[in-house]
C-alpha positions in Angstrom: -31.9 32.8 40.4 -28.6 34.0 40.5 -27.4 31.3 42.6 -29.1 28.6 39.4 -26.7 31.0 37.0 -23.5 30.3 39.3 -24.4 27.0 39.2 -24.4 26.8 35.7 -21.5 28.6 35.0 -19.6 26.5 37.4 -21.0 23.4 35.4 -19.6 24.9 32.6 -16.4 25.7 33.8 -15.9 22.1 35.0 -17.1 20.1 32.1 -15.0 22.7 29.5 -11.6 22.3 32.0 -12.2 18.3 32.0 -12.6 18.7 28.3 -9.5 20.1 28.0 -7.4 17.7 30.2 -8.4 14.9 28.3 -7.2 16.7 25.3 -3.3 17.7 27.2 -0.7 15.1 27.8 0.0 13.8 31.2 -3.8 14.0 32.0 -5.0 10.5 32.5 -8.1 9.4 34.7 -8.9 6.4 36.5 -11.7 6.6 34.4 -10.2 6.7 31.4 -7.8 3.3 32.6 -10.9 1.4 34.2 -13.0 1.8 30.6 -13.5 -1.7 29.2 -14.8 -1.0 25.3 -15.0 1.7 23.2 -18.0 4.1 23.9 -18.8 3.5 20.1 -17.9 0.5 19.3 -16.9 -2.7 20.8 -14.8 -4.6 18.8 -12.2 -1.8 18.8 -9.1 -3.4 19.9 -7.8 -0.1 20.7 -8.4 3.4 20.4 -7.0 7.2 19.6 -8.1 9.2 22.2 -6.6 12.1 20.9 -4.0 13.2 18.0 -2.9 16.7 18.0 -0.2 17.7 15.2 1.2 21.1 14.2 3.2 22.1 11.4 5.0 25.2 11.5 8.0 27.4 9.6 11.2 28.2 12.4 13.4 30.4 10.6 17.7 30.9 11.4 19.4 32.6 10.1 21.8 30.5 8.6 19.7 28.0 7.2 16.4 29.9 6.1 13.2 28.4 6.8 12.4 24.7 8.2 9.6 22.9 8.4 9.1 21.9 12.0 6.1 19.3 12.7 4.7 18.3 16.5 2.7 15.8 16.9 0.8 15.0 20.6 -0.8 11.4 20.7 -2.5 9.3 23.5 -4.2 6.0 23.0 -6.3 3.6 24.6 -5.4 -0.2 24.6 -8.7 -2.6 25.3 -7.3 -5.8 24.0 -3.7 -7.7 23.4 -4.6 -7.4 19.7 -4.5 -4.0 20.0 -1.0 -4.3 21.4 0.6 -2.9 18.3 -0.4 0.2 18.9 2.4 0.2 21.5 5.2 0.8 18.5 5.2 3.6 16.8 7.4 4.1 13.4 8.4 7.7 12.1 10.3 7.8 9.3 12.3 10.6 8.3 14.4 11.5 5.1 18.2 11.1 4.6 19.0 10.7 1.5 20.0 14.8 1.0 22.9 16.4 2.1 20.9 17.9 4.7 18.8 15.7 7.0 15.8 15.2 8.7 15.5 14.8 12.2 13.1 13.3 15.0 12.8 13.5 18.5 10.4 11.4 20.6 9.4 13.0 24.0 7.0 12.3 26.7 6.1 8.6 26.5 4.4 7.0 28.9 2.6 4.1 30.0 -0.5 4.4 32.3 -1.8 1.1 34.2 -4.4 0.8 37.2 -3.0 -1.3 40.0 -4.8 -1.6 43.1 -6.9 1.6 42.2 -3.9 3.7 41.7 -2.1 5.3 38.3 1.3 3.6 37.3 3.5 5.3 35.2 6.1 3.9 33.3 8.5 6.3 31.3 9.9 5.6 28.3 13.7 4.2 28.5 16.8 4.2 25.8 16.2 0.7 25.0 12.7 1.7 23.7 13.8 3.8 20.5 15.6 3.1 17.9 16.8 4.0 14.3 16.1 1.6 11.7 17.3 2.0 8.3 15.1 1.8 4.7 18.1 2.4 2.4 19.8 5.4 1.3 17.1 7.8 1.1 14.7 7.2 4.4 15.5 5.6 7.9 13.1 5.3 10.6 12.7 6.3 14.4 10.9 3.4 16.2 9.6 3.2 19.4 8.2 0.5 21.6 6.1 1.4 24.6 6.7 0.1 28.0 4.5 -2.1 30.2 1.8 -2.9 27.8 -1.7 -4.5 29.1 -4.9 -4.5 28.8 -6.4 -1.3 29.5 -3.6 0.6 30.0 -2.9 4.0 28.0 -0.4 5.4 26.4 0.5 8.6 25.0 3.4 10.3 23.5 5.2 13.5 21.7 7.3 13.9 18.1 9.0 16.2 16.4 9.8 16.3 12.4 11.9 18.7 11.7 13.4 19.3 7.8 14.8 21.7 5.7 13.2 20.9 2.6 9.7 23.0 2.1 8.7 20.1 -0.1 8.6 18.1 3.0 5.2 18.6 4.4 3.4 16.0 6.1 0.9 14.2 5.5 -2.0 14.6 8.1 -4.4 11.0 8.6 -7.2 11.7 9.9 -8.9 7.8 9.9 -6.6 5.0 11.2 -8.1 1.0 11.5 -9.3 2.1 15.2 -11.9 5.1 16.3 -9.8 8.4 16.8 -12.2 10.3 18.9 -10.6 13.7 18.5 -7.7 14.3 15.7 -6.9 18.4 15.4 -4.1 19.3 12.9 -3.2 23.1 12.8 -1.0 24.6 10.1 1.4 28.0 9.9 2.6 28.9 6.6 4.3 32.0 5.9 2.9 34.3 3.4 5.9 33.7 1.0 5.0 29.7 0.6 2.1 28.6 -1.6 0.5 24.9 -1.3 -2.1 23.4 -3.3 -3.9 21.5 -0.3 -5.2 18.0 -1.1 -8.3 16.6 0.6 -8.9 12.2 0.1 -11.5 10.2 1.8 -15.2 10.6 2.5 -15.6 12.7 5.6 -14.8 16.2 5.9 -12.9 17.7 8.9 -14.4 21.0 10.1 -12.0 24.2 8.8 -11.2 27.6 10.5 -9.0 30.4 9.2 -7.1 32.9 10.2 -4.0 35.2 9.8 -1.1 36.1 12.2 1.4 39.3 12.2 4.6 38.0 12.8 8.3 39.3 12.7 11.3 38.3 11.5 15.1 40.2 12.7 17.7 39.4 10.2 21.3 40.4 10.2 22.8 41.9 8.2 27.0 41.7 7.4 29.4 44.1 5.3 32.8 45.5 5.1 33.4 49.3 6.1 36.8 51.1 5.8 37.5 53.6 8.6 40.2 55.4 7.5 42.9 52.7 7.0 41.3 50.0 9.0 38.7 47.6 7.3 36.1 46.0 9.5 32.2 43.9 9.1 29.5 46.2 10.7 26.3 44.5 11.5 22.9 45.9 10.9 19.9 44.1 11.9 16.4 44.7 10.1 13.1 43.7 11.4 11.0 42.3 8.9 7.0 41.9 9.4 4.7 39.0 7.5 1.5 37.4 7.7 1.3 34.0 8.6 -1.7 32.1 7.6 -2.9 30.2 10.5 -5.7 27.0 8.9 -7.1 24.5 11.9 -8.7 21.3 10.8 -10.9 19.2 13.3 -12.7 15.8 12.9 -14.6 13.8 15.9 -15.6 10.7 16.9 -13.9 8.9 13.7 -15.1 5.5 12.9 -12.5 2.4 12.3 -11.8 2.2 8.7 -12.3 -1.2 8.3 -10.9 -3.6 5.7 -13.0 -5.0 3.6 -13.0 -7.9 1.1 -10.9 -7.2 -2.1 -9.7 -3.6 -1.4 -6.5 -2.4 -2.6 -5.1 -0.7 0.1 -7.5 0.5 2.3 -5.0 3.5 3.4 -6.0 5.0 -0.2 -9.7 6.0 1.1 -8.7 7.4 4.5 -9.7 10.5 4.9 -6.4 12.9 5.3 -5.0 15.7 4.1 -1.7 16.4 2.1 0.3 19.7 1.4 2.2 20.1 -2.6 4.3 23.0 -3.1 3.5 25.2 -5.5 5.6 28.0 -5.2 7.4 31.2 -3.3 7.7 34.6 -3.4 10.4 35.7 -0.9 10.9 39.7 -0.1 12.2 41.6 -3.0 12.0 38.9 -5.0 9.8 37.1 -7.6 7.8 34.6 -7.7 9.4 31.2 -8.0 6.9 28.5 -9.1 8.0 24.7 -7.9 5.0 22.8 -9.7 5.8 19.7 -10.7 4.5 17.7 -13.7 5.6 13.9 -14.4 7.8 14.5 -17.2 10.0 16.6 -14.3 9.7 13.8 -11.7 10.7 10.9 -14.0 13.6 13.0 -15.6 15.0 13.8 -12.5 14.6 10.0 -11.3 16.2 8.9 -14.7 19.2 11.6 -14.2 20.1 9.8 -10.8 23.3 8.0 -10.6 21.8 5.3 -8.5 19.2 4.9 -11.6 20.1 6.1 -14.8 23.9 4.9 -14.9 23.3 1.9 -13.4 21.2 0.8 -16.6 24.6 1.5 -18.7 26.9 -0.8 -16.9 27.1 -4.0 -18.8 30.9 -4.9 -18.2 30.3 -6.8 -15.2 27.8 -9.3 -16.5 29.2 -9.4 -20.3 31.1 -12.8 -19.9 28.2 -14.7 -18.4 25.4 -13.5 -20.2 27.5 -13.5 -24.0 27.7 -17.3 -24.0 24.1 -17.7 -23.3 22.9 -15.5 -26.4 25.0 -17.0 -29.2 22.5 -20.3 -29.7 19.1 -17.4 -29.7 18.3 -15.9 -33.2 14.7 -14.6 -32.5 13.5 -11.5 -30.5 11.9 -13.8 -28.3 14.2 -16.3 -27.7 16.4 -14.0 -26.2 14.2 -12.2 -24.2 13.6 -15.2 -22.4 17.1 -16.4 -22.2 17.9 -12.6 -20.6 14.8 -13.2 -18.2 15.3 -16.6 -16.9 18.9 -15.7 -16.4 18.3 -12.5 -14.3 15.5 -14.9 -12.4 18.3 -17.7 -11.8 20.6 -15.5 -10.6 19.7 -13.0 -8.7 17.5 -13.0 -5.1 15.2 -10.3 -3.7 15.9 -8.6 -0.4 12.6 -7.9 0.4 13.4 -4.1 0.2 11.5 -2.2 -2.8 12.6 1.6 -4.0 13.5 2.9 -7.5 17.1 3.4 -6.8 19.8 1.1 -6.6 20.6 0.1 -2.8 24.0 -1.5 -3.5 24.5 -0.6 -7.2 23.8 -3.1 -10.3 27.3 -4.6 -10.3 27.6 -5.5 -6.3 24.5 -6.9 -6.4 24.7 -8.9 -9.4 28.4 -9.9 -7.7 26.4 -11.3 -4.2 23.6 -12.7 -6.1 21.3 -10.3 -4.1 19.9 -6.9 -3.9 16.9 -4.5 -3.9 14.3 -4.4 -6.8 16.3 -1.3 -8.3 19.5 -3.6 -8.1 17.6 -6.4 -9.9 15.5 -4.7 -12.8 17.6 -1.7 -13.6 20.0 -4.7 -14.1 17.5 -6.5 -16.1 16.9 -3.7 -18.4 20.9 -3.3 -19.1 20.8 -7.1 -19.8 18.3 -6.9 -22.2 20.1 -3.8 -23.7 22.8 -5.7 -23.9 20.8 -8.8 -25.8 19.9 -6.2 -28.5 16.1 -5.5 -26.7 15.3 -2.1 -26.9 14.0 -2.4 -22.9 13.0 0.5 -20.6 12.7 0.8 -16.7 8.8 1.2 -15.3 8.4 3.3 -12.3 5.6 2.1 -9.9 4.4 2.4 -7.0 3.2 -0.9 -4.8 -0.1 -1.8 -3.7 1.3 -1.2 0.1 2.4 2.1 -1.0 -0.8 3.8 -2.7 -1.6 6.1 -5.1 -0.6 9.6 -5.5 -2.6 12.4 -5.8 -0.1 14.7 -7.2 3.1 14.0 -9.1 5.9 13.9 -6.5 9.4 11.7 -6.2 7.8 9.5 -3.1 4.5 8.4 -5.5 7.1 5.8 -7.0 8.7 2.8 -4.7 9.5 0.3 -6.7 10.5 -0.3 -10.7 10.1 -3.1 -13.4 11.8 -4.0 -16.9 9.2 -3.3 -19.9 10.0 -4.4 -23.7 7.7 -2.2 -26.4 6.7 -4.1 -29.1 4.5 -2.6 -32.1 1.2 -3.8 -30.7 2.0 -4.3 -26.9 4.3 -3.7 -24.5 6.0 -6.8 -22.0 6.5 -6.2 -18.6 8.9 -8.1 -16.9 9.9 -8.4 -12.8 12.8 -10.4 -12.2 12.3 -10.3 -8.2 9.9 -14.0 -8.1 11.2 -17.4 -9.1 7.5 -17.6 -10.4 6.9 -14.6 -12.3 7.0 -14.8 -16.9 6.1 -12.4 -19.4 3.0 -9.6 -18.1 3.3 -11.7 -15.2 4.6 -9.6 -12.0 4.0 -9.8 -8.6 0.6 -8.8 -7.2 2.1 -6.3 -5.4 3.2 -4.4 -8.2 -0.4 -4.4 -9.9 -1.3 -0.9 -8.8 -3.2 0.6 -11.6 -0.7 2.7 -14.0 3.0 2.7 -13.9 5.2 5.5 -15.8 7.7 4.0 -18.5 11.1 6.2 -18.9 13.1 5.8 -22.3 16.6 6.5 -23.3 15.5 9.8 -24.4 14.1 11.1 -20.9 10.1 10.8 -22.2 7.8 9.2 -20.1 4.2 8.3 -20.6 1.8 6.3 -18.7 1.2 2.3 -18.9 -1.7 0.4 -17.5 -1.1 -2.0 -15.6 -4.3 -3.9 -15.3 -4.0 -7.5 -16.7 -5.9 -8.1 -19.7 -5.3 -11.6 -19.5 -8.3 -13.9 -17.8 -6.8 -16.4 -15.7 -8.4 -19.8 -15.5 -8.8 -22.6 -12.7 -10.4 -25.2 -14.2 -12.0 -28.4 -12.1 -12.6 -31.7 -13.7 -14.4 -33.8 -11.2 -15.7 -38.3 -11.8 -17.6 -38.5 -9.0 -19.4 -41.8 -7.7 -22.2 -41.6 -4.7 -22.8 -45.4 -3.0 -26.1 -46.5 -1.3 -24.7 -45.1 2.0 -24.1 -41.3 1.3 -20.8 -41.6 1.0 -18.7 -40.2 -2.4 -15.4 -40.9 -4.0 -13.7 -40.1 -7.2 -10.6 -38.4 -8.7 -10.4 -34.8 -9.5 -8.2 -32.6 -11.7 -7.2 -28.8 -11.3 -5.2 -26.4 -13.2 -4.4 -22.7 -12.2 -3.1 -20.6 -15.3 -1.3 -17.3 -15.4 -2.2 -15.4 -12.5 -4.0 -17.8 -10.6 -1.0 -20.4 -11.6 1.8 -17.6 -10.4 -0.1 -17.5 -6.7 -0.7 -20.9 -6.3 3.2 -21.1 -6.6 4.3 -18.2 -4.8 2.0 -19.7 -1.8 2.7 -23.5 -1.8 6.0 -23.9 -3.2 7.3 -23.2 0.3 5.3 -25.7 2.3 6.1 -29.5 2.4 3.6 -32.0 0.8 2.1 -33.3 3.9 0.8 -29.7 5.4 -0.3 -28.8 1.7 -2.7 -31.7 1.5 -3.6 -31.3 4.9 -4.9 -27.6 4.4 -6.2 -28.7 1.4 -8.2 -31.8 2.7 -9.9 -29.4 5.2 -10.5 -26.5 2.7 -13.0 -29.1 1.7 -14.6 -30.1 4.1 -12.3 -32.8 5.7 -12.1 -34.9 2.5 -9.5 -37.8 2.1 -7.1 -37.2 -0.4 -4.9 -40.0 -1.7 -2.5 -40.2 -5.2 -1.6 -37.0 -5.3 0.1 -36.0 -8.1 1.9 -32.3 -8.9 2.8 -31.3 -12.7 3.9 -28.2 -14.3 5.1 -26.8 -11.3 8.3 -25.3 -12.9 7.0 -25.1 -16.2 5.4 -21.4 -15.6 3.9 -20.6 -18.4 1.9 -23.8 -18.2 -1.2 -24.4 -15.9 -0.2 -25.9 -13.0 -2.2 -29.0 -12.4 -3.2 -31.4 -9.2 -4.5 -34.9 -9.6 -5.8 -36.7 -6.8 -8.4 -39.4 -5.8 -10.7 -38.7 -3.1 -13.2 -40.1 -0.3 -16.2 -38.1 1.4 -18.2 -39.0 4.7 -20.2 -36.2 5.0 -21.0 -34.2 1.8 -24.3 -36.0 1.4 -27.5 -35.5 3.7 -29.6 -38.2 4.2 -32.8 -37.7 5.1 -35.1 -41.1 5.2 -34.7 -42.9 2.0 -33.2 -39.7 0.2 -30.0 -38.7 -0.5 -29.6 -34.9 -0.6 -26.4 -32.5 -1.7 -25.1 -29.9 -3.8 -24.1 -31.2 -7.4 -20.8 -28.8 -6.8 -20.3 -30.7 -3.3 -17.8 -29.1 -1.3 -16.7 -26.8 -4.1 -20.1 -24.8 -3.8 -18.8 -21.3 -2.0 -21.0 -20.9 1.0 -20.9 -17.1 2.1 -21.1 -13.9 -0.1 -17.7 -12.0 0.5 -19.8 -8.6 0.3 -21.7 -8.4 3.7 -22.3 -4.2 4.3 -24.8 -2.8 3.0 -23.2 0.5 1.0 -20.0 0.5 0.2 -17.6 3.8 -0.4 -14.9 3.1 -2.1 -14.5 0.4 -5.3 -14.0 -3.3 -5.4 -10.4 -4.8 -6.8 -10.3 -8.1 -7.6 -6.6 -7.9 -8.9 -6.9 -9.3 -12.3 -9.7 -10.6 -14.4 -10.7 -14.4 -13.7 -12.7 -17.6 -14.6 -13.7 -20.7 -12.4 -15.3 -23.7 -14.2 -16.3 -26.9 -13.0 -17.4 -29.6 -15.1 -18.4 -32.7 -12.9 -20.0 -36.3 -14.1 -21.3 -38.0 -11.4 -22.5 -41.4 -11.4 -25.6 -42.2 -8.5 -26.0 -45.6 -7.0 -28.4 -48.4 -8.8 -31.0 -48.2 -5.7 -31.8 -44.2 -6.2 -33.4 -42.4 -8.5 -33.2 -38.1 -9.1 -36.6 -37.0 -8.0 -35.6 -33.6 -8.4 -32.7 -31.1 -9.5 -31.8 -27.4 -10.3 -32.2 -26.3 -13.5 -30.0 -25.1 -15.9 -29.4 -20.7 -15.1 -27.3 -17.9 -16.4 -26.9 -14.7 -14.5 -24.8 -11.8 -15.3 -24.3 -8.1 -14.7 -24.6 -4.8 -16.9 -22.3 -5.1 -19.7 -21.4 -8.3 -19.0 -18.4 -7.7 -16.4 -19.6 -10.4 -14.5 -21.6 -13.7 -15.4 -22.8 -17.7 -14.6 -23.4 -20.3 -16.8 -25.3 -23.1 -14.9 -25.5 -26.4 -16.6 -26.9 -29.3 -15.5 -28.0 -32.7 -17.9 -29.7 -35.5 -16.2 -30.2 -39.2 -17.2 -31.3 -42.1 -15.3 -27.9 -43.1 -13.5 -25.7 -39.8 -14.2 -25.6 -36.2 -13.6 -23.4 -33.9 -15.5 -22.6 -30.4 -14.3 -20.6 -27.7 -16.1 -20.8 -24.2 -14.1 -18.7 -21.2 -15.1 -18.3 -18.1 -13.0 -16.7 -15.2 -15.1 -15.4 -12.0 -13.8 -14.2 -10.1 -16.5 -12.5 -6.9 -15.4 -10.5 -6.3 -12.3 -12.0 -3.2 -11.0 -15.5 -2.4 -10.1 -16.8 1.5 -8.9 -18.1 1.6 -5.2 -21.7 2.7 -7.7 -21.4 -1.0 -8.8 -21.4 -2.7 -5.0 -24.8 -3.6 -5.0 -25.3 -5.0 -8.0 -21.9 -6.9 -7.4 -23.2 -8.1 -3.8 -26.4 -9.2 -5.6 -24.7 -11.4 -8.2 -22.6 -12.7 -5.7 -25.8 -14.0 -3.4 -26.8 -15.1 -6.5 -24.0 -17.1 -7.6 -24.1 -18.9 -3.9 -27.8 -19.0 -3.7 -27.4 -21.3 -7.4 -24.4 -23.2 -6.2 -26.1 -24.1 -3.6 -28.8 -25.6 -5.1 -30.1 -29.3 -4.0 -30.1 -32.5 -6.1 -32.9 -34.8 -3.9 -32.1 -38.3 -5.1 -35.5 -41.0 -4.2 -34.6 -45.0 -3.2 -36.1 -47.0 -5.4 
C-alpha cells in the first residue's frame, strides 16, 4: 500500500516537474521538435507553446518609478507558412524626452538532426531598430535557422518611465497559444482601471505583497563654520498588489469574411491610469476624457501650427482661386490641387513627420504632412475646414480615450446640413470619399477653438455596380454578347485604386477567368479619371461552357457566370459583427435572345427576399416570351454593419440569394 502511494507521488512529481520545463526557457524535447500538427488542430501553421509576461514597478532613486515589462515566449513552427512567426517586432516609444527601451535576450533556434537537438543562437545581424517616425521606433528580430518543425523561443524587456505606458497583454493570436500567463505588480500608490475585450475569460488570482523601499535623503548642516550635505536614509514599507491572469489551450482567432480587424475581438487585457497617491501626498487623478486628448493633440507643434502656415504655398495656390466664386468651386480647386501635388509615403500618424512646408517643398510626406496641409489650404481658400482625428482599420478601436487611439487624420468642411470629409493621400479619392482604411466607425473633429465632438464615419451613400448584359445562346450551347459595367462611389474609388496599377492585358486576363474563362474582345475603359463619375467597362464577349447540355436541352443560370456560387458565411455562430464597409447595390438586367430550334420548357420565377427592417433585400425578375428572356435582379445591402445577433439570419439570406441565382432556365429542342 505504501509502496502504490510512493508510486503515485513519484508520478506526481514527474508529470508536475515536466510540466514545468515545458513552461521555462531552454527546456525543449525531442518530443516537442519531432511533433508534426498541433494536438488541437491541424491546420495550425504554427503554434505558441507558451507566453509568459510580467509587468512590474523598479524604483531609483533618481528617476522614481518605471514600468519594467518581461516577456518569455517559445513557439512551435509546423509549416513554412508559419515562418513568420520567426520575426518578432516590439515597438517602443521615443517621441519624449525620456525614452523607452528594449532588450532581446535568449533567442534560440531548436532543430532535430539526426535525432539530436541543434541550437542556433541568436547573432547581431538578427536585431535591429527600425524607425515609425518621431514618436515610436521598433526593435526587430529575425530568428535563425528556420524549418519545419523547429522551435523557437525567446526573452524581452520594455522598460519606460511613463506610468501611462502599460502594456497591452494579448491573450489570442491567429495560431493556438496553449498556455499564455501574464502577472502584474502595482504599487499601492498607482490606480488602473483594468480593461477586459474578447469572448473568453482568463482565470484571475489575487494577492498582496509587503515590500520596501530605502530612500535617501540630502541636506545642508553647518558645523560650526563649516557647511556640509549629511545623508539620511529612510526605509519606507508598501503593499504591492500582486493580480495573475491565466488562459489555456487558446483557439486560433480566425479571420473571417468581412471583419474589420479581427485584432478588435481578441481577447486581452489593457491597463488606463487613473490616478496616484504618493506618501504624504494627495491624490492626483490622471483620467482622461477626449476633450483633454484632442486638446493636447491640437496644442502640438507638429499639429496645431502646422495648420497656420500658409506662406509657403500662397503663390501657387492664389492664382488658382481668382477664376472660383462659389463655396464649392473652390473647395474642389483646393482638393484637386493638394491631390496633384502631393504623394503619400505610406506612413500614417496624426503629427507631421517632416512638417507642412518640407513636405509640400518634396512633393511628399506622411498623412499629417498632407491633410494638416489640406486644412490650411482650405483656410486659406476662405473654407472654414477642420482636422479629423482617426484611427485606421489596421489600428482598432480604443476602449478608453488615450493619445495612441488616434493614427491617422483627415480634412473635414462643416456645412449647415452635413459635413465633407476630405483625404488628400489617393489619386482616387472626392468628396465623403476616403480611403477604406480610414472608414473605422467614428472619428473626432477639432476646431479652431479646441472643441471636439464625435463624427460618424459610416458612408451613407449606397454605391452601385450596375450590369447591362445582350446576350445571344446558338443551337450549340455556346453564348456571346456585349456587356456594360459601372462601379460608382465607393465601388468606383476600389475598382481604381486596384486596377489603375496593372496593364491592360493582365486586367482582362484576370477578368476573363473571374468568369469562368470567357473571351473578352473590344474592350473599352471610360470615366476612369473622371471620379465622381461611374467608371464604366464595355466589352463583347464569347462563352464555351456556361451552358449544360443535356440531350436535346439546353440548361444554365439566366445570371450565367455572374450568379455567385458559395455563401461567404460558412460557421455556424458567429461572435463578433459583420462589416461590409459601406452600404451597396448590385443589379443586373440581362435580355437574352434563345436560338429558333429551342423552346423555354421551364424557368424560375419571379422572388423577393429580404431581412428584418429591410437592411438587406432581392428583387428577382424574370419575363419570358417565346424567343427572349429578360432578367432584372437587384441585391441591396443597405447598412454597413450587422451585430454578431444578426449572423444567422445574414447567412440565411445569403444561401438564399445563391440558392435563387442559381436557379435553372431548361430550354426544350423543338
Amino acid at each position: 500500500m505504501k509502496k502504490n502511494i510512493l508510486l503515485q507521488l513519484l508520478f506526481i512529481l514527474v508529470c508536475s516537474t515536466l510540466s514545468a520545463q515545458k513552461l521555462e526557457l531552454g527546456k525543449v524535447s525531442i518530443e516537442e521538435l519531432k511533433e508534426k500538427t498541433h494536438p488541437k488542430d491541424s491546420s495550425a501553421v504554427a503554434a505558441i507553446l507558451f507566453n509568459k509576461g510580467t509587468t512590474s514597478f523598479i524604483y531609483n532613486e533618481n528617476d522614481g518609478f518605471l514600468i519594467n515589462t518581461d516577456v518569455e515566449m517559445k513557439i512551435k513552427i509546423y509549416k513554412k507558412e508559419g515562418y513568420e512567426w520567426a520575426n518578432k517586432s516590439i515597438p517602443f516609444y521615443v517621441g519624449g524626452t525620456e525614452k523607452e527601451t528594449v532588450s532581446i535576450s535568449k533567442a534560440i533556434t531548436y532543430n532535430l538532426v539526426n535525432g539530436q537537438i541543434e541550437k542556433t543562437k541568436l547573432k547581431g545581424e538578427g536585431e535591429f531598430i527600425e524607425n515609425f517616425n518621431k514618436l515610436w521606433a521598433q526593435k526587430k528580430i529575425t530568428m535563425p535557422n528556420i524549418k519545419e518543425g523547429c522551435i523557437i523561443e525567446y526573452k524581452y524587456s520594455i522598460r519606460s518611465p511613463y506610468l501611462s505606458s502599460f502594456p497591452d497583454w494579448e491573450f489570442q493570436e491567429s495560431i493556438p497559444v496553449n498556455y499564455s500567463e501574464y502577472n502584474t505588480y502595482i504599487p499601492e500608490y498607482f490606480f488602473y482601471n483594468i480593461h477586459n475585450k474578447g469572448y473568453l475569460t482568463p482565470k484571475v488570482t489575487q494577492t498582496s505583497n509587503l515590500k520596501t523601499l530605502l530612500l535617501s535623503n540630502k541636506k545642508l548642516v553647518q558645523t560650526g563654520v563649516m557647511v556640509k550635505y549629511d545623508t539620511s536614509t529612510e526605509t519606507v514599507s508598501y503593499s504591492e498588489n500582486q493580480t495573475t491572469y491565466i488562459l489555456e489551450d487558446i483557439p486560433a482567432l480566425k479571420d473571417e469574411a468581412f471583419t474589420n480587424n479581427i485584432k478588435n475581438y481578441a481577447t486581452s487585457i489593457e491597463h488606463e491610469l487613473s490616478g496616484e497617491k504618493m506618501p504624504r501626498s494627495n491624490y492626483k487623478s490622471y483620467a482622461n476624457n477626449w476633450e483633454d486628448i484632442t486638446k493636447y493633440i491640437y496644442e502640438h507643434d507638429d499639429f496645431g501650427s502646422q495648420i497656420k502656415k500658409e506662406a509657403y504655398f500662397e503663390d501657387d495656390l492664389k492664382p488658382l482661386l481668382t477664376k472660383n466664386t462659389s463655396r464649392e468651386e473652390r473647395i474642389n480647386t483646393v482638393f484637386q490641387y493638394a491631390k496633384s501635388r502631393m504623394n503619400w509615403n505610406g506612413n500614417n500618424g496624426y503629427l507631421c513627420d517632416s512638417g507642412v512646408k518640407k513636405a509640400y517643398q518634396e512633393k511628399t510626406g506622411n498623412i499629417a504632412d498632407i491633410n494638416l496641409m489640406l486644412v490650411a489650404m482650405l483656410r486659406y481658400a476662405g473654407i472654414d475646414a477642420n482636422p479629423i482625428l482617426i484611427s485606421t482599420r489596421s489600428n482598432g478601436i480604443a476602449l478608453f480615450p488615450s493619445k495612441n487611439a488616434f493614427n491617422y487624420v483627415i480634412a473635414a468642411v462643416e456645412t449647415e446640413n452635413d459635413i465633407i470629409l476630405l483625404d488628400a493621400s489617393s489619386k482616387n479619392t472626392f468628396l465623403n470619399i476616403l480611403p477604406t482604411r480610414a472608414l473605422n466607425w467614428t472619428g473626432r473633429i477639432i476646431r479652431k477653438d479646441g472643441s471636439s465632438t464625435p463624427v460618424d464615419l459610416t458612408p451613407k451613400i449606397i454605391s452601385k455596380e450596375t450590369i447591362n448584359a445582350m446576350i445571344n445562346i446558338d443551337k450549340q450551347g455556346k453564348i456571346e454578347g456585349k456587356i456594360r459595367e459601372q462601379n460608382s462611389d465607393y465601388l468606383g474609388f476600389s475598382y481604381r485604386e486596384k486596377n489603375t496599377k496593372i496593364d491592360r492585358e493582365s486586367y482582362l486576363e484576370s477578368s476573363e477567368k473571374r468568369h469562368d474563362n470567357i473571351e473578352i474582345s473590344d474592350f473599352t475603359l471610360t470615366n476612369i479619371d473622371s471620379l465622381q463619375n461611374p467608371v464604366i467597362e464595355n466589352y463583347s464577349f464569347k462563352s464555351n461552357n456556361s451552358i449544360e447540355i443535356i440531350g436535346d436541352k439546353l440548361i444554365f443560370s439566366p445570371m450565367f457566370f455572374f450568379a455567385e456560387s458559395e455563401n461567404p458565411f460558412k460557421r455556424e455562430k458567429r461572435e463578433y459583427p459583420i462589416d461590409f464597409v459601406y452600404p451597396f447595390e448590385q443589379k443586373y438586367v440581362f435580355s437574352i435572345k434563345i436560338p429558333e430550334e429551342y423552346s423555354i420548357e421551364s424557368s424560375p420565377k419571379s422572388a423577393s427576399l429580404s431581412m428584418s427592417e429591410n437592411r438587406a433585400s432581392l428583387k428577382y425578375i424574370i419575363n419570358t416570351t417565346e424567343k427572349q428572356i429578360q432578367i432584372s435582379v437587384t441585391m441591396s445591402i443597405n447598412t454597413s454593419l450587422f451585430t454578431a445577433e444578426e449572423y444567422e439570419e445574414l447567412k440565411t439570406f445569403f444561401g438564399e440569394v445563391i440558392k435563387k441565382e442559381n436557379e435553372k432556365i431548361i430550354l426544350k429542342k423543338i
